[in-house]
N, C-alpha and C positions, 0 to 999 in steps of 0.2 A: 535364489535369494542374493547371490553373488552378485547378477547383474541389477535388479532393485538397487544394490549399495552403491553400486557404481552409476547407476541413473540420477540417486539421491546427488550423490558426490556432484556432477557434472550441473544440480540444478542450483545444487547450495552454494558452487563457483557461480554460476550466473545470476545469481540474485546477490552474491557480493558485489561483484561489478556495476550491477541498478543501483545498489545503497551507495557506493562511491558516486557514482554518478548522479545522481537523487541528492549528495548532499554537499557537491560540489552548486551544483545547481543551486540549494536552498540558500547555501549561505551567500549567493549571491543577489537573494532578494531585501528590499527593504523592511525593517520591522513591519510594518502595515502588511506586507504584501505574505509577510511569513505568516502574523496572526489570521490572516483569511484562509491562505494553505491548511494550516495548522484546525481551523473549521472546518473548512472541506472535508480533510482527511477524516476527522471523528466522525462525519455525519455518513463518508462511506462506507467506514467499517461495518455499519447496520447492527443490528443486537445479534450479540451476541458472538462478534468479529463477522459475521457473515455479510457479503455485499449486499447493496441494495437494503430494498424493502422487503423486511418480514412478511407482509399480508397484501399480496400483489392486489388486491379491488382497491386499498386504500387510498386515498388520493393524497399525491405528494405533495411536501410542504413548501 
């Protein structure tokens, strides 16, 4: 369990660093270019935060 915590730890440092960097990035985009992002991003969440597509036969939109 000890090392779990400490894996945890090393990944939640690394996904700090993506968000820093992720938002250094965004805020260098133009309004337009944020609200397309800002699309993107919802439509990969997928339902239910899961990526992609829920019902892999379905044809995508």
């Amino acid at each position: 369990m000890e090392q779990q915590i400490k894996l945890m730890g090393a990944h939640q440092e690394a996904m700090q660093k993506h968000l820093e960097a992720f938002k250094t990035f965004y805020n260098q985009l133009t309004p337009e270019q944020q609200k397309i992002m800002d699309s993107d991003a919802a439509r990969m969440a997928g339902p239910r935060g899961r990526m992609g597509r829920q019902f892999p036969n379905q044809p995508t939109k």
